[in-house]
N, C-alpha and C positions, 0 to 999 in steps of 0.2 A: 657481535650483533646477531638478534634471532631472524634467521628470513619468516617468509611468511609461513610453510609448514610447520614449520618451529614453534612460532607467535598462537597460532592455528590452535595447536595443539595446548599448549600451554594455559592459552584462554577459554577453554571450553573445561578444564581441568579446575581453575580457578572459580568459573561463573556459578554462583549458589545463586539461584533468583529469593531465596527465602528467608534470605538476610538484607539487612538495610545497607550493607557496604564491606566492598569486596578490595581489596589492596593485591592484585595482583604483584608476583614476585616480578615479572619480565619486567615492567616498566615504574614508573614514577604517577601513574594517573589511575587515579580510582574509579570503582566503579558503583555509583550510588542506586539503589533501588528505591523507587519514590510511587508513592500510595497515588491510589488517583481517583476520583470517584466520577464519573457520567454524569450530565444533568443533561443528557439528553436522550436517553433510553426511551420515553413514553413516543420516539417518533416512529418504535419497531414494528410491524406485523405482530398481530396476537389481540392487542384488544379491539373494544368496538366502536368505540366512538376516541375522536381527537380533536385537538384543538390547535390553530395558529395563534398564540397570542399576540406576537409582532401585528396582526391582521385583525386579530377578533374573529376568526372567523371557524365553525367546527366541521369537523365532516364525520360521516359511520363509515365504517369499513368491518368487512365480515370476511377472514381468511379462513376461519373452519372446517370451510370442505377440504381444502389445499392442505390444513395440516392433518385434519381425519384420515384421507387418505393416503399421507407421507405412513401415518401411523401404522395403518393397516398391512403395511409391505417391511417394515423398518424397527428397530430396536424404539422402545418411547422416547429416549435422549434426543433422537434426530428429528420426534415432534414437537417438542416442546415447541409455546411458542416464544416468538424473540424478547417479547418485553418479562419474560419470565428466567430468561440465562443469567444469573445472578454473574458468574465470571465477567459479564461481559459491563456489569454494572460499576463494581468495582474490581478492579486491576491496578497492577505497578507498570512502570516503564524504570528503564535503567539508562540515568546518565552519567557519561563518562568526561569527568574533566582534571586539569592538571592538581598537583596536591599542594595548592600553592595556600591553601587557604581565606583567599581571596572568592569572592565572586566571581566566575567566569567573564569575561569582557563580551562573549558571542557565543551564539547556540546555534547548530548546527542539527538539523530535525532527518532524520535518516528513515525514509520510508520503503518495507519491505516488499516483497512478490503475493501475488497469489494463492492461497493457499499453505500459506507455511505457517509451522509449529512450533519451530525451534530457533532459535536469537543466534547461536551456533556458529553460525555463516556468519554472522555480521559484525561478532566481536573484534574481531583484527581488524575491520575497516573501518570501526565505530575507533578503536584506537589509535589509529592512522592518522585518521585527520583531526582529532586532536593535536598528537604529536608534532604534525605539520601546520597547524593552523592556529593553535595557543587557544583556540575556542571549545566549550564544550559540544558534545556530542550525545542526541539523545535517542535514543532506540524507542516508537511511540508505537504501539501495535493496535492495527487496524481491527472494524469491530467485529468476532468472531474468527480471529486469527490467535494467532500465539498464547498468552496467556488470557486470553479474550475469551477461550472458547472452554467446553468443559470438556474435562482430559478422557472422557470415554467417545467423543469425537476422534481421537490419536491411537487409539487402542486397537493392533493391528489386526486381532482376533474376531471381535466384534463387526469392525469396518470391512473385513472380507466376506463375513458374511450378509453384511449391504452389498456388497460391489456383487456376489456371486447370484442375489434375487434379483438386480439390478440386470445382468445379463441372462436372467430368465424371463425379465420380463420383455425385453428387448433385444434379444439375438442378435441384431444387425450392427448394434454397440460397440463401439474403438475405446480402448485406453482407459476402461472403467479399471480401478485398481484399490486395494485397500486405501490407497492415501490421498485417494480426491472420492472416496465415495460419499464420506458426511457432507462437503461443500455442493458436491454434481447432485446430490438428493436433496438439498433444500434451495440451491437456486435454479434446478428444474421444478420441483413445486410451484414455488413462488420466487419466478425472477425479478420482479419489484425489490428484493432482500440486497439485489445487488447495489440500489441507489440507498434504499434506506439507512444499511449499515455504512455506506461511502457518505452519505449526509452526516450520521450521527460522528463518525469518528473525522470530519472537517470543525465538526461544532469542538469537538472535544479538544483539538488540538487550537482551536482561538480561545475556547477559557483558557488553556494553559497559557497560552501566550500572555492574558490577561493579568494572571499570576502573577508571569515576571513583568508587565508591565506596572502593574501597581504596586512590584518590592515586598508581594509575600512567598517569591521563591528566593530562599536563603541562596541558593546554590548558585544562583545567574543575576549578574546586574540588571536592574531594573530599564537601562537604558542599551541594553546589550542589541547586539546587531542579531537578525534572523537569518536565519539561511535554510536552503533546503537541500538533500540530494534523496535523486528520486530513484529507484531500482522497481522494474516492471511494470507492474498496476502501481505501487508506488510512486512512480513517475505521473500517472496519471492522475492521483489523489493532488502530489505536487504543482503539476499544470494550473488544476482547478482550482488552489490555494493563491497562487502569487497572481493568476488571470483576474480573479473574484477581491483580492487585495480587504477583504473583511476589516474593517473600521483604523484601514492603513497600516494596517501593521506588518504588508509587505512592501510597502511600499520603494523599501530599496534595497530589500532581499535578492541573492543570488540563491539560483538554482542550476544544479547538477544533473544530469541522465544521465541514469547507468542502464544499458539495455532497457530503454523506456522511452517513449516521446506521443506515438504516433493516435488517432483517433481509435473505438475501438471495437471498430469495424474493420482496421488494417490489420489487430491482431489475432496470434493464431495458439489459441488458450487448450486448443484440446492436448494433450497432454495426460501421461500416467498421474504424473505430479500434479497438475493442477485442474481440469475439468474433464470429464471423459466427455463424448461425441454428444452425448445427449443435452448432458445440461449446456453444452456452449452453442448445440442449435436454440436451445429454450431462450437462452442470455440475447442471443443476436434477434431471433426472433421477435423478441419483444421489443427490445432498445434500438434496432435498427431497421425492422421489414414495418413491424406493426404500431410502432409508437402513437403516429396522430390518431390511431383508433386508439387505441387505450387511453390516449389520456383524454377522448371524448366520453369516456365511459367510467373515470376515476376521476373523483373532482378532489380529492385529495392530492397525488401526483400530480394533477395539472397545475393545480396552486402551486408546490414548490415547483414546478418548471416552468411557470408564469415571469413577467419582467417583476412580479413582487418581491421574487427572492433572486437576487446575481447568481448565486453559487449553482442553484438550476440552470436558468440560461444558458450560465459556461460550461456545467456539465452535459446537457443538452447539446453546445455544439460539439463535442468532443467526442459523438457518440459514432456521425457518422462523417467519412469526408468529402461526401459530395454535400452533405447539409452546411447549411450556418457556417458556409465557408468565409464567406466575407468577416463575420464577428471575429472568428477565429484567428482569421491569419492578419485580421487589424490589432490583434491584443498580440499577435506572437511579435509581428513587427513592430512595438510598441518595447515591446523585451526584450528583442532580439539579445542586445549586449548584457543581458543579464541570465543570459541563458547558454547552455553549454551542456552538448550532448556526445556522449562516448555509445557508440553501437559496434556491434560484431558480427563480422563477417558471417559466420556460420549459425549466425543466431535464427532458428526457424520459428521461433514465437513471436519476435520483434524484427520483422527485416529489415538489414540497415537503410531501404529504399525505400519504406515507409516511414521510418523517424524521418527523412530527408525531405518527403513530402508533406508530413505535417508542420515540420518546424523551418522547413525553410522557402513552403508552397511549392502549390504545381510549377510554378513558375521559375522557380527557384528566385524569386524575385526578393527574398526576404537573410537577411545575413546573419542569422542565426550560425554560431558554430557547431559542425557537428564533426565529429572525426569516426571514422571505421575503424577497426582494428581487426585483426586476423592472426590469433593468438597461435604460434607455433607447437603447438601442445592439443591432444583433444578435450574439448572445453563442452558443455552447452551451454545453453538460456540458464538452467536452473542451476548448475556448476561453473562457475564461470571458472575459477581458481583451484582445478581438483588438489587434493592431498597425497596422490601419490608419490613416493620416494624417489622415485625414478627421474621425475621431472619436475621437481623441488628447485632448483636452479632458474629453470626455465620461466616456473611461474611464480615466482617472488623477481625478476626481472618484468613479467607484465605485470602485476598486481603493482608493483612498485612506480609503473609508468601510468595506471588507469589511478591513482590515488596522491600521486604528482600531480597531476593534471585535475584532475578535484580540487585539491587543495587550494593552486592557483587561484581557481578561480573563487574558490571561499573564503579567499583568506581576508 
């Protein structure tokens, strides 16, 4: 049997995204790549007028300057505006389930970190709880992430030359790098990008639920169980899915955190890998100092975080955690037993004291389970299970014990 190095390697060898189905040699479970198109893209930054139609109601919004001026510092790719990234329109996601030829009984929705570009990391864990749980497994990527985004965003040549203007225009800058300069340069523009695209790709993922609810996803029974596991910002897409329960269809969904839980004001995003210093003052700035002014001054954003739309409210209390504590910790007590969170010890993005405090309140008055770990190996937030030879042993004994423990609870 392959440990996880092994597995690791194998499936990244295996993984074509450009084919419709992959039959990896290591195991018995395929891996399907499945077309997907957005019908929610018109809610992006870029044009000038919009519409609620649940509401009836329109608003103007003019982002222009924000992106004129992205432009004038920046390669044109990182101005475009958002309702114009065709990638992000249509896209694949890839699920993985057993080669039974049956419909899947259960679908298990695996959502990734911030900032990533590559599926890479996820394949052994998308196979795993397959393996362990007989349910399928689907890899959905967030909007402007992985194959969401366009590939001269990924291009390390380009993007170093953002991060290098980036630190001329602001000397005082931490952890700007080629590989958070396209994200740290347009959600410092326009931090709004960070609800928008978190809205559009919640809607995306209920039409698919949709799908298989109404038996036009060949691949997954139509009456098949949901499930979530949530890793990072991931975790936090997750929360706001099963909290918000969108036309019931979480209704009796379990969910998983993997390094993820907490409000996201507890987290700590700056990072080579995922936002350099500037855009995650911009992010916090907006969503947790300055909010009730802006949305006195955006009557768009106000409406979705109005009680018109849930999916606002709960993303809204989620933002900070001295806010909307009461809502918050009446929905997490509410889930408690369907919730189950894995945090790390060393994890300085996610601290295991802050998933504690979100999921199980100040109080600790709420019985959410959350377990710590403290991996004998050097691990981060964004590596949780390195590849090294050395310690191959080591960490296919924790990978094997954080995906036991998933499964359990998914199963």
């Amino acid at each position: 049997m392959m440990n996880y190095r092994e597995k690791y390697f194998t499936l990244r060898e295996a993984y074509r995204p450009e084919v419709d189905l992959i039959r990896p040699s290591c195991s018995d479970i395929d891996i399907h790549i499945c077309p997907f198109h957005s019908r929610h893209w018109a809610l992006l930054p870029g044009a000038h007028s919009y519409s609620c139609e649940e509401h009836g109601t329109t608003f103007d919004e003019n982002t222009d300057e924000a992106l004129s001026s992205q432009l004038r510092h920046y390669p044109g790719t990182l101005g475009h505006a958002d309702v114009d990234v065709r990638e992000n329109k249509d896209f694949t996601y890839a699920l993985f389930k057993k080669r039974t030829g049956e419909p899947a009984p259960g679908v298990i929705f695996i959502f990734h970190g911030l900032n990533e570009r590559s599926w890479v990391k996820y394949l052994p864990w998308a196979e795993r709880l397959v393996e362990l749980t007989g349910k399928a497994a689907v890899l959905f990527p967030i909007a402007f992430h992985m194959n969401r985004a366009p590939s001269a965003w990924g291009e390390s040549r380009e993007m170093k030359k953002v991060s290098d203007t980036r630190r001329e225009k602001s000397p005082s800058i931490t952890n700007s790098s080629y590989a958070n300069a396209a994200i740290s340069s347009r959600i410092e523009s326009i931090p709004q990008r960070f609800f928008w695209s978190g809205l559009q790709t919640f809607n995306d993922i209920v039409n698919l639920i949709s799908e298989i609810r109404n038996g036009s996803n060949p691949l997954v029974a139509s009456g098949a169980t949901i499930d979530l596991f949530g890793y990072s910002i991931g975790s936090f897409l997750s929360e706001i899915l099963i909290m918000t329960n969108q036309d019931n269809y979480f209704d009796k969904s379990r969910l998983f955190l993997f390094c993820g839980g907490p409000t996201l004001d507890r987290m700590s995003p700056n990072s080579k890998f995922i936002l350099d210093s500037d855009a995650t003052i911009a992010i916090y700035s907006y969503f947790t100092e300055r909010l009730d002014t802006e949305l006195s001054l955006d009557r768009r954003i106000a409406h979705y975080f109005s009680e018109a739309h849930q999916s606002g409210t709960i993303f809204k209390a989620m933002l900070s955690y001295r806010k909307n504590k009461e809502l918050r910790e009446d929905l997490f007590r509410k889930l408690h037993d369907r919730l189950y969170a894995v945090a790390l010890k060393k994890d300085s993005v996610v601290p295991p004291a802050e998933v504690m405090n979100a999921l199980k309140g100040e109080y600790r008055n709420i019985d959410t389970r959350v377990n710590v770990l403290d991996f004998p190996f050097p691990y981060t937030h964004v590596n949780p299970f390195p590849t090294d030879e050395t310690i191959a042993s080591e960490v296919d004994a924790e990978f094997n014990e954080v995906f036991s423990l998933a499964a359990s609870h998914l199963r």
